[in-house]
C-alpha positions in Angstrom: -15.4 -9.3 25.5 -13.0 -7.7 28.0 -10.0 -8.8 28.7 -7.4 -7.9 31.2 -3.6 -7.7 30.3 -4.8 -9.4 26.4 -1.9 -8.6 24.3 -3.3 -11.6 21.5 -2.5 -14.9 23.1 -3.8 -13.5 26.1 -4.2 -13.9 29.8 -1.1 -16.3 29.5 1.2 -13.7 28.1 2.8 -13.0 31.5 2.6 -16.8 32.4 5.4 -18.6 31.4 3.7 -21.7 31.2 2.7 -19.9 27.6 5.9 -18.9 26.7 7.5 -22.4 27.5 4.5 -23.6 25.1 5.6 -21.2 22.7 9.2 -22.5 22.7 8.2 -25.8 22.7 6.1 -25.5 19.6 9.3 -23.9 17.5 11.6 -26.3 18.6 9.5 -28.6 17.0 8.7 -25.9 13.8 12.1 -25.3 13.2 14.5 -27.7 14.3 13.1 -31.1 13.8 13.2 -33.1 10.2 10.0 -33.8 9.8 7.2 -31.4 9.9 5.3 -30.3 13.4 1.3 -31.6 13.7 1.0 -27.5 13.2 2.8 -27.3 10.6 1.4 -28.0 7.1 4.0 -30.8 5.3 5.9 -28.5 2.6 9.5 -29.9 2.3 9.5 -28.9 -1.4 9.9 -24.8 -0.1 11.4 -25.5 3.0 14.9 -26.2 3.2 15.4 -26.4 6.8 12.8 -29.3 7.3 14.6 -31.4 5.2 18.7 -31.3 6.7 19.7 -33.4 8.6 20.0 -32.0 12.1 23.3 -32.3 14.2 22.5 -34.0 17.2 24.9 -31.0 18.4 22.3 -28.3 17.1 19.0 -30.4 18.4 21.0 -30.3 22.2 21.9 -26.6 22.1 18.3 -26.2 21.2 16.6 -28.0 23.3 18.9 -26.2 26.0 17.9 -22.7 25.2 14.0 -23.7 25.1 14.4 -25.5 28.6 15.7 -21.6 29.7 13.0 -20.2 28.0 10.5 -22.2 29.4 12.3 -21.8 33.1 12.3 -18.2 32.9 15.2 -17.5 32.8 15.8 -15.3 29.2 18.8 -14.1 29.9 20.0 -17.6 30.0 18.3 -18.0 26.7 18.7 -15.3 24.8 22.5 -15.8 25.6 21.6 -19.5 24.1 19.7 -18.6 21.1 22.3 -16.6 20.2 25.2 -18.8 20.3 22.7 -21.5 18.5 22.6 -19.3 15.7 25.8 -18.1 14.9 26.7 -22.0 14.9 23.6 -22.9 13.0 21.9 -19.6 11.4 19.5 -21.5 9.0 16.8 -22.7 11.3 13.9 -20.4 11.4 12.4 -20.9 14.8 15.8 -20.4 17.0 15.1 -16.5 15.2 11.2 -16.5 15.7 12.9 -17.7 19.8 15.0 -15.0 19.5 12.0 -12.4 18.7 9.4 -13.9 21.4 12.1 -13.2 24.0 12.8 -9.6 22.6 9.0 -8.5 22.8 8.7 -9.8 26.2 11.6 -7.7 27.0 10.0 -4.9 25.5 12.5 -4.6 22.5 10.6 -4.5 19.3 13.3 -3.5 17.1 15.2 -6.6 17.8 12.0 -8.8 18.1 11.5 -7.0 14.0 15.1 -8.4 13.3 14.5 -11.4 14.2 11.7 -11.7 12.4 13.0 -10.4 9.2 15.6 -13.2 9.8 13.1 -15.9 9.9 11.5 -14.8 7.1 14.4 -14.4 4.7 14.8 -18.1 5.7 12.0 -19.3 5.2 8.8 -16.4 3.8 6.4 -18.6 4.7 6.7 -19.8 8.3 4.0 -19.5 10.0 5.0 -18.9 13.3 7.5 -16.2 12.3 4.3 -14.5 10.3 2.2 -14.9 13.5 4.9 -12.8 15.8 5.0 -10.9 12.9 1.2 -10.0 13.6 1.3 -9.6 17.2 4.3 -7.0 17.1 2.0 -4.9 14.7 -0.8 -5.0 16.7 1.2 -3.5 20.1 1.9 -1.1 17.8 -1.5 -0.4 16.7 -0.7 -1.5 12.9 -4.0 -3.5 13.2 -4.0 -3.9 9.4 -0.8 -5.1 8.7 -0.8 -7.6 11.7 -4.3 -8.9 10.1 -2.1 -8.9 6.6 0.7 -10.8 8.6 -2.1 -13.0 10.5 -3.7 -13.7 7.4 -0.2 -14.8 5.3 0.2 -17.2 8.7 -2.4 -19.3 8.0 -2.6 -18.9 4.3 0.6 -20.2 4.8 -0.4 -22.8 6.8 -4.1 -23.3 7.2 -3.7 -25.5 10.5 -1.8 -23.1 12.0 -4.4 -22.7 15.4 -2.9 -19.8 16.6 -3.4 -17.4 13.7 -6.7 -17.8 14.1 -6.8 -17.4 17.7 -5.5 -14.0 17.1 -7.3 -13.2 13.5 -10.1 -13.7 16.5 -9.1 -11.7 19.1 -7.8 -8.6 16.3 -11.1 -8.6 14.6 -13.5 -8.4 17.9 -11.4 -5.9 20.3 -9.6 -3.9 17.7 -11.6 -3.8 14.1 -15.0 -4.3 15.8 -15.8 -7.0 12.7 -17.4 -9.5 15.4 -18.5 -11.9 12.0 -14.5 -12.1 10.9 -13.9 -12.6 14.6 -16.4 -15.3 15.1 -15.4 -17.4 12.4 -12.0 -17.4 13.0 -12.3 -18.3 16.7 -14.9 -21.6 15.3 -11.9 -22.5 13.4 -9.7 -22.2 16.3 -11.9 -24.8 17.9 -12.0 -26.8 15.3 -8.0 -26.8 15.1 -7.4 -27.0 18.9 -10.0 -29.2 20.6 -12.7 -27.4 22.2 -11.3 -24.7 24.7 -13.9 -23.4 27.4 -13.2 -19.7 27.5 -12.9 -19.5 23.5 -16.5 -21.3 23.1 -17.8 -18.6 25.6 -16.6 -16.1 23.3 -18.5 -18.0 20.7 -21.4 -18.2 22.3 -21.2 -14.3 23.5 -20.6 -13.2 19.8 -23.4 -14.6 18.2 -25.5 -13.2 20.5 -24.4 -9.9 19.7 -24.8 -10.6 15.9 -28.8 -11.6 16.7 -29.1 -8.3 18.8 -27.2 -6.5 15.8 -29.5 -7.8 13.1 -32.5 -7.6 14.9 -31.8 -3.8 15.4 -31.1 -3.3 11.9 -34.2 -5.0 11.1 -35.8 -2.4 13.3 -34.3 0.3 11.5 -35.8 -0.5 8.0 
């Protein structure tokens, strides 16, 4: 499966309709009381799901996403930054911070960021996830898998773990049966997406033709 300009979520990395989903999806992960649809209900180990957010901190927030999801990251990483000096304990305004890093092509601070979110809070998912992405620009393809596979152990619901689990395991490890079963659950997670279930289709195709040749071969 070829695909132009991938760098894991894809096509839309140089959209910013996919970034402004990206910032959406955290300000719901990390700023809200009660737990995201994607994010598995654990207010036992997470201590920012269960304060009470200022209406202060949930309008600076909401602020510095509506600049992310404009474009315009300058204006939000001047946001995010102000957000958390005020309010450092919310995990996602950090995992904001690192998304607008990498797209600036700063990977030590996107890494900061990250380690930030994590001190808060080792298991959040979408902190592990850019985790896992930043490895595998680097070519780390293990430890992005490591840090893909802690996302969704983490959070089994987590959809866009898989997705790149998926995309990790075809283009980069060449393990199309790892690949495969993460995109199914992908599908199963997200709804049925059109260019994932051609990918579907595609790889078990190539699986037949790969075990019919070894069959060959005996």
């Amino acid at each position: 499966m070829w695909l132009p300009g991938f760098t894991d979520m894809g096509a839309r990395v140089n959209d910013n309709r996919y970034w402004a989903a990206v910032g959406l999806l955290l300000v719901l992960a990390g700023c809200v009381g009660a737990p995201s649809p994607t994010i598995a209900p654990d207010a036992g180990d997470d201590v920012v799901a269960v304060r009470e957010i200022p209406p202060r901190a949930r309008t600076l927030y909401e602020q510095a996403v509506a600049a992310q999801a404009a474009g315009d990251l300058v204006d939000a990483q001047l946001r995010f930054e102000a957000f958390v000096l005020e309010y450092p304990d919310y995990p996602g305004a950090h995992v904001n911070l690192a998304i607008i890093h990498a797209r600036n092509g700063d990977d030590q601070a996107a890494e900061g960021s990250l380690a930030d979110a994590l001190i808060l809070d080792p298991e959040y998912a979408p902190a592990l996830n850019q985790l896992g992405m930043l490895l595998r620009r680097q070519g780390k393809f293990d430890a992005a898998q490591d840090a893909y596979l802690k996302a969704v152990t983490a959070d089994p619901g987590y959809a866009l773990a898989h997705y790149n689990l998926g995309v990790l395991n075809e283009l980069y490890l060449q393990r199309l049966d790892v690949a495969l079963q993460h995109f199914e659950v992908f599908q199963s997670l997200n709804g049925e997406d059109e260019q994932v279930g051609k990918w579907i289709v595609d790889l078990k195709r190539r699986l037949q033709e790969n075990q019919r040749t070894a069959n060959r071969t005996e």
